[in-house]
BAVEXGU-313371 format. One line per field, with one value per residue: residue number from 1; residue in three letters; z, y, x of N, C-alpha, C, O in turn. Coordinates in steps of 0.05 Angstrom, whole numbers, plus 32768, in hexadecimal, padded with zeros to 4 digits. Atoms other than C-alpha are relative to their C-alpha. Example, Ala and Ser with C-alpha at 12.3 -4.5 7.8 and 13.67 -1.06 7.14 Angstrom:
BEGIN
resi <- [1; 2]
resn <- [ALA; SER]
n.w <- [8000; 7FFF]
n.v <- [7FE8; 7FE8]
n.u <- [8012; 7FF0]
ca.w <- [809C; 808F]
ca.v <- [7FA6; 7FEB]
ca.u <- [80F6; 8111]
c.w <- [8000; 800E]
c.v <- [8018; 8016]
c.u <- [8012; 7FF1]
o.w <- [800D; 8012]
o.v <- [8018; 802C]
o.u <- [8027; 7FFB]
This chain:
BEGIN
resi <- [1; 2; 3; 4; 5; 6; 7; 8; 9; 10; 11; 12; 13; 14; 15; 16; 17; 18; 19; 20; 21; 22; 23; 24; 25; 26; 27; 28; 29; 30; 31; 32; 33; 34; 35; 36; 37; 38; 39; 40; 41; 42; 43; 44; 45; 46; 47; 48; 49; 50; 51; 52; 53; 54; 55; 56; 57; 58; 59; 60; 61; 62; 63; 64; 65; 66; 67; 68; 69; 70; 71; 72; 73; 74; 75; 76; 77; 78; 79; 80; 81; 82; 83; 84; 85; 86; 87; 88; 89; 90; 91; 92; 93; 94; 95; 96; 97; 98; 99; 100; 101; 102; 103; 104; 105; 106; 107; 108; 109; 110; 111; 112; 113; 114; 115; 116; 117; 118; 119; 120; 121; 122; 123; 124; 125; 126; 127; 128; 129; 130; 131; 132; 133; 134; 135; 136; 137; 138; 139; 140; 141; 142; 143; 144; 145; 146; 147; 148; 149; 150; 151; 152; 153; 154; 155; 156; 157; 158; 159; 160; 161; 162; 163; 164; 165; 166; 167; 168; 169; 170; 171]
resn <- [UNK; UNK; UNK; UNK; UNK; UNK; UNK; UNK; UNK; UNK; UNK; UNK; UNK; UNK; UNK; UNK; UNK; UNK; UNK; UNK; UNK; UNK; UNK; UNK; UNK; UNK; UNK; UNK; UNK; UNK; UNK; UNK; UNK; UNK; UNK; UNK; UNK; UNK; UNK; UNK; UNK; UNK; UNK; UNK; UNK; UNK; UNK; UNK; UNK; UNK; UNK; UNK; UNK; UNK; UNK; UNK; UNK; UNK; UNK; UNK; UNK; UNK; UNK; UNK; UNK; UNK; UNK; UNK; UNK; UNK; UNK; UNK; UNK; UNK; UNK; UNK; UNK; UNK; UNK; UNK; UNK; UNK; UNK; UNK; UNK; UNK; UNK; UNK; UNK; UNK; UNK; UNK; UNK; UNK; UNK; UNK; UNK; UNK; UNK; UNK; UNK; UNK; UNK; UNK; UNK; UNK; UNK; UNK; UNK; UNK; UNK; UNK; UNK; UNK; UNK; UNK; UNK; UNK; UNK; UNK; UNK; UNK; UNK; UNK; UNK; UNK; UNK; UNK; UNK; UNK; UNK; UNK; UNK; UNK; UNK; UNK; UNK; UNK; UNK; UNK; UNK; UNK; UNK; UNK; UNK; UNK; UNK; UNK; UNK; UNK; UNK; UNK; UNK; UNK; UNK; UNK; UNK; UNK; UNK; UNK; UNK; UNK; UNK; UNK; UNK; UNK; UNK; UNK; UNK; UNK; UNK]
n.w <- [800B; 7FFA; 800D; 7FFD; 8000; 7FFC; 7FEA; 800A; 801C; 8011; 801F; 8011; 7FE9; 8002; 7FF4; 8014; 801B; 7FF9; 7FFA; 801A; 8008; 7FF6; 800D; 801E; 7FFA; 7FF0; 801A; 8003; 7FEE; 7FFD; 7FF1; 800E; 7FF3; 7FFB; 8000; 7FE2; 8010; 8003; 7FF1; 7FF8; 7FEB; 7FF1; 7FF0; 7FF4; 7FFC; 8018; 7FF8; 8007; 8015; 8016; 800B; 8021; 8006; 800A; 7FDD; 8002; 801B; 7FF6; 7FE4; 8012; 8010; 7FF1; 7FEB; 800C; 8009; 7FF3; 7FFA; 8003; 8000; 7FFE; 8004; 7FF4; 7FFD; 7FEA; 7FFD; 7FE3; 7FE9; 7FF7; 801A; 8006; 7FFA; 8012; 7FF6; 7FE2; 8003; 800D; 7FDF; 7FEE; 8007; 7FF8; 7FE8; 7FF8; 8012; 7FF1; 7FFC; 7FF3; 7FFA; 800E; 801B; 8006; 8011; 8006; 7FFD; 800C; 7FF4; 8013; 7FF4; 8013; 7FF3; 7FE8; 7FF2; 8008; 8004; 7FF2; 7FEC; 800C; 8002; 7FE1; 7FFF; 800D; 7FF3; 7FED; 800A; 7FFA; 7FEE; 7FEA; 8010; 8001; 8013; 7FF3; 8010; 8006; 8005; 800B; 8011; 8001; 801A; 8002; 8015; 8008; 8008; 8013; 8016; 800A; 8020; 800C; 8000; 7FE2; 8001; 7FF5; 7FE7; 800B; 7FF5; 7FE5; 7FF9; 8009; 7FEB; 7FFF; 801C; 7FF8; 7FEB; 8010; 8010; 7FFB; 7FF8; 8015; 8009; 7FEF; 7FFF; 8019; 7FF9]
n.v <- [8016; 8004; 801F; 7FFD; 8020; 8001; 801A; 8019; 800C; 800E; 7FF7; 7FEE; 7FF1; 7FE2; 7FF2; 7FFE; 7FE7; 7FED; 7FFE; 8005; 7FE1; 7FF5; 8006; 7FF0; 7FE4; 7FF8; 7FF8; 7FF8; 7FF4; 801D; 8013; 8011; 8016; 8022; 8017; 8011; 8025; 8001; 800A; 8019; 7FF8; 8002; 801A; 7FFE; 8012; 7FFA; 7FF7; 8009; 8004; 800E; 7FFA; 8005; 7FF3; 7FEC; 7FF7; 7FED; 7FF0; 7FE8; 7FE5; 7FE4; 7FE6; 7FF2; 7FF4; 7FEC; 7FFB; 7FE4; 7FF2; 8014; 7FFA; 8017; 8000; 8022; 8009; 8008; 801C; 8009; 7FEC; 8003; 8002; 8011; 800C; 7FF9; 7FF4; 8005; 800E; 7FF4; 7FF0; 800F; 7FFC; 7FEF; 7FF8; 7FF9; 7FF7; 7FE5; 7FE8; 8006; 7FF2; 7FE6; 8004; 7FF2; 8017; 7FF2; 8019; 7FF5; 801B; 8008; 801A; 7FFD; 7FEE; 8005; 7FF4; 8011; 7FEF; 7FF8; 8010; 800B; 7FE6; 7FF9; 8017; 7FF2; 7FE7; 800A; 800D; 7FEA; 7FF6; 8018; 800B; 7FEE; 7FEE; 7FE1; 8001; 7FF2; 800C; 8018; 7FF6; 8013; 7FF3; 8018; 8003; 7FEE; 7FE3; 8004; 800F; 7FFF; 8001; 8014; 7FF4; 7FFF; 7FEC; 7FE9; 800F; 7FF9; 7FFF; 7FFB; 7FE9; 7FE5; 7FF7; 8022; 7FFF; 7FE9; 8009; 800F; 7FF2; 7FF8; 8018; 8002; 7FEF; 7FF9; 8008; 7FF7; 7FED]
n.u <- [8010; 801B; 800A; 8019; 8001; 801A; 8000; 8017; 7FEE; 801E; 7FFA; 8002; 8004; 8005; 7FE4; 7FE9; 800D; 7FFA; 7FE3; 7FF0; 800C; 7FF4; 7FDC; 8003; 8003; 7FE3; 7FEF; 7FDF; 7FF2; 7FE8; 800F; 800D; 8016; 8004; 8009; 8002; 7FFC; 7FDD; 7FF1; 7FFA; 800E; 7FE7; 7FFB; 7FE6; 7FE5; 7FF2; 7FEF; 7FEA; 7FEA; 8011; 801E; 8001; 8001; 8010; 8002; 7FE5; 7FF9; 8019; 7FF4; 7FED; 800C; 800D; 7FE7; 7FF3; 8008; 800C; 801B; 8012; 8016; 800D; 8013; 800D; 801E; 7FFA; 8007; 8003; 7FFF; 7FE6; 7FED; 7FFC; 7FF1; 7FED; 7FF2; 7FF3; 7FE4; 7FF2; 7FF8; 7FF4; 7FE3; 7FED; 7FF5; 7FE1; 7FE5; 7FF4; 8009; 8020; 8004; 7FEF; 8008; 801E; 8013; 8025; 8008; 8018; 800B; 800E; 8018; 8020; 801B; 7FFB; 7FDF; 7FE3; 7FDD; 7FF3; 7FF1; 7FEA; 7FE2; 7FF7; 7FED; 7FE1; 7FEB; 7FF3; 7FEA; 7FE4; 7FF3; 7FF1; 7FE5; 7FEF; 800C; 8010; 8017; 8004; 8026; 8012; 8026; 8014; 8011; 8013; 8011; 8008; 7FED; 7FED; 7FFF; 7FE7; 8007; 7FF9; 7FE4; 7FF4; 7FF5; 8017; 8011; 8018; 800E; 7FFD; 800A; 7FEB; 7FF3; 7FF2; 7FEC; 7FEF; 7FED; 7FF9; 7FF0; 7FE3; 7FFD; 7FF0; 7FE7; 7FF5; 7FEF; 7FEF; 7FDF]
ca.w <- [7FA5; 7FAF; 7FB5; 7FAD; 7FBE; 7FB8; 7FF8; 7FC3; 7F91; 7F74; 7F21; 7F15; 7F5B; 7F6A; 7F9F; 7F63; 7F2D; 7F60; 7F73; 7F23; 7F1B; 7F52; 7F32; 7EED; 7F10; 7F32; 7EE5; 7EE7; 7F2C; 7F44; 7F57; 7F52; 7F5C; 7F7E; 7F83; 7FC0; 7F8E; 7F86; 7FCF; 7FFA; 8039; 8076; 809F; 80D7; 80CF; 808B; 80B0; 80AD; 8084; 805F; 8052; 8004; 7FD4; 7FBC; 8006; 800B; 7FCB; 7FEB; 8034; 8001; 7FE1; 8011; 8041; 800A; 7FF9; 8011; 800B; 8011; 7FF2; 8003; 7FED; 8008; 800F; 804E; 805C; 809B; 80BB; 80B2; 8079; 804A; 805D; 8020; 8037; 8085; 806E; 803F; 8083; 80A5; 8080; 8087; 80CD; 80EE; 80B1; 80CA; 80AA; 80B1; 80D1; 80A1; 8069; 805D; 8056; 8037; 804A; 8023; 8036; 7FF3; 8011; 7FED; 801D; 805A; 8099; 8076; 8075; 80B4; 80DC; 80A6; 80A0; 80ED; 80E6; 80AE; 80D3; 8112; 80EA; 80D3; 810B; 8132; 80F7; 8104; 80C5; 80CC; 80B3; 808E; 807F; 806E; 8046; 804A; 8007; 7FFB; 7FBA; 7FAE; 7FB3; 7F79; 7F30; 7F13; 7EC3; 7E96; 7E88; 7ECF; 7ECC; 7EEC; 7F2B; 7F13; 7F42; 7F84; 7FB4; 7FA4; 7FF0; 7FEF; 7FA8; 7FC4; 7FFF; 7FCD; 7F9F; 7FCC; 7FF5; 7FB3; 7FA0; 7FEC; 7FD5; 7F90; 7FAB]
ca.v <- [8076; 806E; 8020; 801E; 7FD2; 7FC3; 7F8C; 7F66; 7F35; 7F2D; 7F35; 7F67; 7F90; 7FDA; 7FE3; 7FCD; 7FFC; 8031; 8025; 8021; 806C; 8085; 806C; 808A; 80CD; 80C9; 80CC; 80DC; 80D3; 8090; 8057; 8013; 7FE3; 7FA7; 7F64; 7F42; 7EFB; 7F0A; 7F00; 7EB8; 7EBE; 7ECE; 7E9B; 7EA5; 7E6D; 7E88; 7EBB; 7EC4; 7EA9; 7E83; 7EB8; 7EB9; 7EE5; 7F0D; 7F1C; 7F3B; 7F5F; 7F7E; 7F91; 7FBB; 7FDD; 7FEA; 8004; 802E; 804A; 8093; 8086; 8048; 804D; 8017; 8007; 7FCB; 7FAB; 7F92; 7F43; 7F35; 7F7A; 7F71; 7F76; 7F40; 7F0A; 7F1D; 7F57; 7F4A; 7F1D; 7F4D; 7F7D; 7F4C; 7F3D; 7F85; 7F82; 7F91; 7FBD; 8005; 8037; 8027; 805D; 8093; 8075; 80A1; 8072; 8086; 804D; 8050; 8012; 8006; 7FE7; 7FDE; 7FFD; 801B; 8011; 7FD7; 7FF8; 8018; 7FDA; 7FC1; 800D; 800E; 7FCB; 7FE9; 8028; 7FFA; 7FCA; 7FFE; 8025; 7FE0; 7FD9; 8020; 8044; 8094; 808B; 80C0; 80D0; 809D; 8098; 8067; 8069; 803D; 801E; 8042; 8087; 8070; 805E; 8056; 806A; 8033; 805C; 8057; 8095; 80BF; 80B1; 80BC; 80CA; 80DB; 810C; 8157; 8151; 810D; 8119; 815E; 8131; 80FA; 8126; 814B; 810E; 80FD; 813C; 813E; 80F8; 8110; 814B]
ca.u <- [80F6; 80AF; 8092; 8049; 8028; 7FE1; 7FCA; 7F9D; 7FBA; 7F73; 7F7E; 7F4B; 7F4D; 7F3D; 7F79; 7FAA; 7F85; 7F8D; 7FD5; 7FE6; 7FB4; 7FE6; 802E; 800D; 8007; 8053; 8070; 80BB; 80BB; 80EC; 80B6; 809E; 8061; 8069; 804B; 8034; 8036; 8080; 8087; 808F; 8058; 8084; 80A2; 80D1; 80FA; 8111; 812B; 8177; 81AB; 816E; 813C; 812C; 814E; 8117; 8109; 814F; 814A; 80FE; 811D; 8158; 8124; 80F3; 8133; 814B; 8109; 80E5; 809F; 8071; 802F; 7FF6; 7FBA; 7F8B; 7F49; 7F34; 7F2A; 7F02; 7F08; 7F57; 7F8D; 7F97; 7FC7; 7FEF; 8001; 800F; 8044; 8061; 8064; 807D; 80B9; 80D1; 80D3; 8112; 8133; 8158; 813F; 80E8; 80E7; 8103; 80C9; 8082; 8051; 800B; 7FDE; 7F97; 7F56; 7F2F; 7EE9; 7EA9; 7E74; 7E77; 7E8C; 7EC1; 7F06; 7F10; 7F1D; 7F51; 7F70; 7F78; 7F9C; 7FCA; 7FDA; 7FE7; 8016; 803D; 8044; 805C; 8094; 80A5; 8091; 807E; 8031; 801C; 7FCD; 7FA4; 7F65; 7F2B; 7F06; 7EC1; 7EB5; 7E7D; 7EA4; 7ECC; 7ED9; 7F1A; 7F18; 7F2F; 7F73; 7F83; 7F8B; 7F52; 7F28; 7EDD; 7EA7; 7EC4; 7E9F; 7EBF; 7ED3; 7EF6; 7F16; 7F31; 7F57; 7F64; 7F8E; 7FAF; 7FBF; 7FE0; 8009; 801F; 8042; 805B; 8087]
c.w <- [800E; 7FFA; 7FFE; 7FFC; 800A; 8010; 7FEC; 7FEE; 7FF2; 7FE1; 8000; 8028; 8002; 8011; 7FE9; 7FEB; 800B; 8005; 7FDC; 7FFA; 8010; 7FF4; 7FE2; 8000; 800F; 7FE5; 800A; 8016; 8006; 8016; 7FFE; 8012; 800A; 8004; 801A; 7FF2; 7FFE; 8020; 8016; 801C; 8015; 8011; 800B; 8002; 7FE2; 800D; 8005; 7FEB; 7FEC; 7FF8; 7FE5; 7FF7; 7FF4; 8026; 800D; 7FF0; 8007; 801B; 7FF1; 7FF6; 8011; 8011; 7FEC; 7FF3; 8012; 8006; 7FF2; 7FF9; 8002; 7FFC; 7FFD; 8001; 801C; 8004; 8016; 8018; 8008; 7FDE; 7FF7; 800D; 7FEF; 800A; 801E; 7FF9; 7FF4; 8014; 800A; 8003; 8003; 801E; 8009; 7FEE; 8012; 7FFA; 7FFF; 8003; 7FF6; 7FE0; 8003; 7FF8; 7FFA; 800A; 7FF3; 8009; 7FEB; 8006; 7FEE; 800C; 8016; 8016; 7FFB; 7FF6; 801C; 8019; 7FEF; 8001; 8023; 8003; 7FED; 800A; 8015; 7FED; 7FF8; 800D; 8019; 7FF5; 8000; 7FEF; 8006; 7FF0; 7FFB; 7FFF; 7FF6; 7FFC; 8000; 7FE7; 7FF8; 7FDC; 7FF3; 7FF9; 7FEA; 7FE6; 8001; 7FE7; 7FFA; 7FFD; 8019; 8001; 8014; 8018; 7FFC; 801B; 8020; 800F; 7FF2; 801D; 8000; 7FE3; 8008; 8013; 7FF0; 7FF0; 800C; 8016; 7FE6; 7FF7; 8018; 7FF2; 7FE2; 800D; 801C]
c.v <- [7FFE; 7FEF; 7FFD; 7FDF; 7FFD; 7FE1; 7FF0; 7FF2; 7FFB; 800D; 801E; 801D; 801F; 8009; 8002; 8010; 8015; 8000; 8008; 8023; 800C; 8006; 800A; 801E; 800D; 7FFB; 7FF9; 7FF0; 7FD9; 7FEB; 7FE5; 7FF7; 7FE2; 7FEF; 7FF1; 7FE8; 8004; 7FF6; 7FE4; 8006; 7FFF; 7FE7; 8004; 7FF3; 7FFC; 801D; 8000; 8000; 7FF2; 8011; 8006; 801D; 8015; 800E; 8017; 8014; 8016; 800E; 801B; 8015; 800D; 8011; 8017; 8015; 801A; 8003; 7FE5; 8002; 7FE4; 8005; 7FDF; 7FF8; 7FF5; 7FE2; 7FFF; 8011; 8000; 8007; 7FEA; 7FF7; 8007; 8011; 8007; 7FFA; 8014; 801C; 7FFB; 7FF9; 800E; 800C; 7FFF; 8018; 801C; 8018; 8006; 801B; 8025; 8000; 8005; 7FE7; 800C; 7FEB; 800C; 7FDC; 8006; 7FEC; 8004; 8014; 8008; 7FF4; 7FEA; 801A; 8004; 7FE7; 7FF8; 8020; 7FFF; 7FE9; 8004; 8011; 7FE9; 7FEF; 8009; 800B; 7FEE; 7FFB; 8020; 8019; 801A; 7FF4; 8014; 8006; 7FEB; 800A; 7FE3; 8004; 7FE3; 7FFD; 8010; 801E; 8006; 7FF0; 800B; 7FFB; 7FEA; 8004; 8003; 801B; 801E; 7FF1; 8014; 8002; 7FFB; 801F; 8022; 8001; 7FED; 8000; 8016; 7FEB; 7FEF; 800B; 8010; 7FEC; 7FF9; 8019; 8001; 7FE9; 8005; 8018; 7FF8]
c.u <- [7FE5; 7FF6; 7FDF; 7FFD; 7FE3; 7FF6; 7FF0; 800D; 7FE9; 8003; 7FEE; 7FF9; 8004; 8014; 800F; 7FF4; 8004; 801A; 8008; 7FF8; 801A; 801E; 7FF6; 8005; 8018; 800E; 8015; 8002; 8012; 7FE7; 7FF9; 7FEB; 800F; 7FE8; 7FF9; 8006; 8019; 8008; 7FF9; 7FE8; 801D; 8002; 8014; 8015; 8014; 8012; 8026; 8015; 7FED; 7FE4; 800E; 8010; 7FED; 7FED; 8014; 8003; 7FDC; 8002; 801C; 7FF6; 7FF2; 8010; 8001; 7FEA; 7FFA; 7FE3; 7FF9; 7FE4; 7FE8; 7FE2; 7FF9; 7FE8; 7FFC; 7FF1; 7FF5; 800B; 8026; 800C; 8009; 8021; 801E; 8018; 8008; 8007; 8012; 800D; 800E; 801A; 8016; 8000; 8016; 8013; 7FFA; 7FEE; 7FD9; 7FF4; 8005; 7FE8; 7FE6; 7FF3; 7FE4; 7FEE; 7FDB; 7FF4; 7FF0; 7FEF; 7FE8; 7FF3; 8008; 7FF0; 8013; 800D; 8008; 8007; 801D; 8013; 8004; 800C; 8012; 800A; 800D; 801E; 8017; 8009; 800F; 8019; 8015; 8005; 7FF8; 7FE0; 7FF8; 7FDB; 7FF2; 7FE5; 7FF4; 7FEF; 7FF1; 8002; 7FEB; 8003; 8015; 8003; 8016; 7FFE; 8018; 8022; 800D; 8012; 7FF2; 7FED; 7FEA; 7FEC; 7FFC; 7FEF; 8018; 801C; 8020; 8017; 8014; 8018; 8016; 8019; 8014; 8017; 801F; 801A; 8014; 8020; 8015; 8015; 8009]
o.w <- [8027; 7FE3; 8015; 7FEE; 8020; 8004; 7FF6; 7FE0; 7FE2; 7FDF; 7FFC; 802E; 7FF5; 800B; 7FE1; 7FDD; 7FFA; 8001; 7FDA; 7FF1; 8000; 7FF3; 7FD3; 7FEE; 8018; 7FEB; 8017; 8013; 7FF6; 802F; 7FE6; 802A; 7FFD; 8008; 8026; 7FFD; 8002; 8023; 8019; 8024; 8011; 8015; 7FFE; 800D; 7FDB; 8004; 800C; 7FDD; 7FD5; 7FF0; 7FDF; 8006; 7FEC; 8030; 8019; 7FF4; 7FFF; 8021; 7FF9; 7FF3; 8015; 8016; 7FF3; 7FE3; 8027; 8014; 7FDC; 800D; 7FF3; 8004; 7FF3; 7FFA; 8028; 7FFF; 8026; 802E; 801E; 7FCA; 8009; 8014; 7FF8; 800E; 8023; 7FEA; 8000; 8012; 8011; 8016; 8007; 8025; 7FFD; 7FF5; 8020; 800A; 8005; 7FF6; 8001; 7FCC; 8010; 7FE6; 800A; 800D; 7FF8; 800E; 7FF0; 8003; 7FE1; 8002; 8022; 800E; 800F; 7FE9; 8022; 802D; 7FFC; 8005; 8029; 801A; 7FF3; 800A; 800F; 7FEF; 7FFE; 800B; 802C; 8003; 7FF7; 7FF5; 801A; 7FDC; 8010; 8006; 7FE0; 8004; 7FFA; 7FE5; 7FF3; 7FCE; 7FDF; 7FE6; 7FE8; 7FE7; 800E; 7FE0; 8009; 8004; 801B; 8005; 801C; 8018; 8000; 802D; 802E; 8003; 7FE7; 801E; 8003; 7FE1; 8005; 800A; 7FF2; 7FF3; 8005; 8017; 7FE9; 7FF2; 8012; 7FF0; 7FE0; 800D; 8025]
o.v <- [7FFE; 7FEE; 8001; 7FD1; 8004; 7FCB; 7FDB; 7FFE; 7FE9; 8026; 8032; 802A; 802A; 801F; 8019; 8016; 8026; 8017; 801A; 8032; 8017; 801B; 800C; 802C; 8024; 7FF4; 7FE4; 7FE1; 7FC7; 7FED; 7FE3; 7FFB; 7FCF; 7FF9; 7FE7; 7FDC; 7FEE; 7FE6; 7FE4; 801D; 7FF4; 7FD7; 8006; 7FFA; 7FEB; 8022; 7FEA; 8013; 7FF1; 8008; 800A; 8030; 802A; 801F; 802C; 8025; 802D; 8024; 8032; 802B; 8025; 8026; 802D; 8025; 801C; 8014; 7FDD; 8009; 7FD1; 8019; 7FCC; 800C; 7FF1; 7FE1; 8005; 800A; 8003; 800B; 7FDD; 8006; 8008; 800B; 801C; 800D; 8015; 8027; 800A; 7FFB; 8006; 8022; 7FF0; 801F; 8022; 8025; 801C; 8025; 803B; 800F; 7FF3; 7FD7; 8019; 7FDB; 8021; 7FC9; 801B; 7FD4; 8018; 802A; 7FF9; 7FF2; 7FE8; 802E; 7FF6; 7FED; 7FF9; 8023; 800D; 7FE9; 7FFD; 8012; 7FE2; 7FF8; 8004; 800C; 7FF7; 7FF1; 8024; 802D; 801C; 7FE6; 8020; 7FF6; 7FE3; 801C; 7FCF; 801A; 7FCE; 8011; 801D; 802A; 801A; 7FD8; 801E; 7FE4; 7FE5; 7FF3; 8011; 801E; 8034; 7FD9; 802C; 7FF4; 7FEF; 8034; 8024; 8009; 7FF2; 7FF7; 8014; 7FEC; 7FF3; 7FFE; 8014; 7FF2; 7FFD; 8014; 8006; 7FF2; 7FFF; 8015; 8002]
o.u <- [7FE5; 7FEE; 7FD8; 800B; 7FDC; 7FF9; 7FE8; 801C; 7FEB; 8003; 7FFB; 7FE5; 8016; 801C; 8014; 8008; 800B; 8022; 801A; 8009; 8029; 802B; 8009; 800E; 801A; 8025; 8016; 8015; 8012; 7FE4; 7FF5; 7FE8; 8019; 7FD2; 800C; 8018; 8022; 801B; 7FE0; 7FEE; 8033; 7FF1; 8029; 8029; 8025; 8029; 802F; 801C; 7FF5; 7FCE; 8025; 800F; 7FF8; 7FDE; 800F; 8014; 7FD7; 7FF9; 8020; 8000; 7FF6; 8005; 7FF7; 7FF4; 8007; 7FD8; 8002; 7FD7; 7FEE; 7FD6; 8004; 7FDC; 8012; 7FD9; 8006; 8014; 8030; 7FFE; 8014; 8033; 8035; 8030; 8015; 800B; 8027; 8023; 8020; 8029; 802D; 8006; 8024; 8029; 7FE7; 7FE0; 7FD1; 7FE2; 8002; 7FEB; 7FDA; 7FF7; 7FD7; 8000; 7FD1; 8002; 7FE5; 7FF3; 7FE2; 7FF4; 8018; 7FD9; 8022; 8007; 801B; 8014; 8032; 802B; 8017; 8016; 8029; 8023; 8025; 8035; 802E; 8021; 801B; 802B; 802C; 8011; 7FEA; 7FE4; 7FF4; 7FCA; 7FF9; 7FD6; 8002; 7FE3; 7FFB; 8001; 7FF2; 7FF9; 8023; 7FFE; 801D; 7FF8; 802B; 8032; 8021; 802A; 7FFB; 7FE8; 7FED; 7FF6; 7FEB; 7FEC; 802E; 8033; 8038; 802E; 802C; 802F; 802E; 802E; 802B; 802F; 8037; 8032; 802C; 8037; 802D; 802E; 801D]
C-alpha cells in the first residue's frame, strides 16, 4: 500500500494537484490519498484508551503501509501545522521504520522550501521512518496540466530526477 498526503488543505493547492498527478501515474498499483481535514489536530491527552477512531483506523494504515509519499508547502520556513499533527499522531507505531517515505517541498521562489524540507526530513527521521530522496521543486519550475496528468515546463534536468524519483516509487 502506498499513502500519498499533501501538507496543504488549501482547496485549490499545487502540493494536492501534484500528489493527485502522482496517484494518477501509480494506476493498478494499491494506494490512497489522504486528507489532513479528516484528521483531529494532535493532542496528547487523547492519547490512550480515548484517542479518536479515525486516528486508530490512520496508525492501521499507515503501519500496514510500504511507502509514504509527501508533498508540502512551507509556512514560515517550517511545515504546516496540519501536517505536524498528522506526524505526530503516528508516533510510537512498530513498524515506522520498515516504511519508504518520499518527502517532496512545493515553494513558490527560491530559497523557500529548503528550510521546511529540512524540517520534514528531520520529523521523519525523529518518528523513525527510512527517508528516501527528497526533492525541493519552486513554483516557477512547474505547471501541472489541467488533466493532472503531465508536469509541463520543468527544466530537462529536474524533470529527468522528477520522473525517475517517481518510477523508483512505482516498482
Amino acid at each position: 500500500m502506498i499513502i500519498l498526503v499533501s501538507g496543504s488543505i488549501r482547496k485549490d493547492s499545487i502540493n494536492s494537484a501534484f500528489i493527485q498527478l502522482i496517484s494518477n501515474r501509480l494506476k493498478e498499483k494499491d494506494h490512497e490519498i489522504l486528507n489532513l481535514r479528516d484528521y483531529p489536530m494532535f493532542d496528547p491527552d487523547l492519547e490512550g484508551e480515548s484517542v479518536p477512531k479515525v486516528i486508530t483506523d490512520l496508525r492501521k494504515r499507515v503501519n500496514e503501509s510500504k511507502t509514504l509519499i509527501i508533498s508540502t508547502p512551507e509556512y514560515l520556513h517550517n511545515i504546516p501545522s496540519t501536517l505536524k499533527s498528522f506526524l505526530e499522531w503516528l508516533n510510537g507505531l512498530p513498524n515506522l521504520n520498515q516504511i519508504e517515505v518520499f518527502p517532496f517541498v512545493l515553494a513558490p521562489v527560491e530559497p523557500r522550501g529548503e528550510k521546511a524540507l529540512k524540517a520534514l526530513i528531520f520529523s521523519l527521521m525523529a518518528l523513525g521512518f527510512k527517508v528516501s530522496p527528497s526533492m525541493l521543486i519552486h513554483h516557477t519550475e512547474l505547471t501541472i496540466s489541467k488533466e493532472l496528468n503531465e508536469i509541463i515546463g520543468l527544466s530537462k534536468d529536474l524533470e529527468e530526477q522528477l520522473y525517475e524519483l517517481i518510477s523508483n516509487i512505482i516498482n
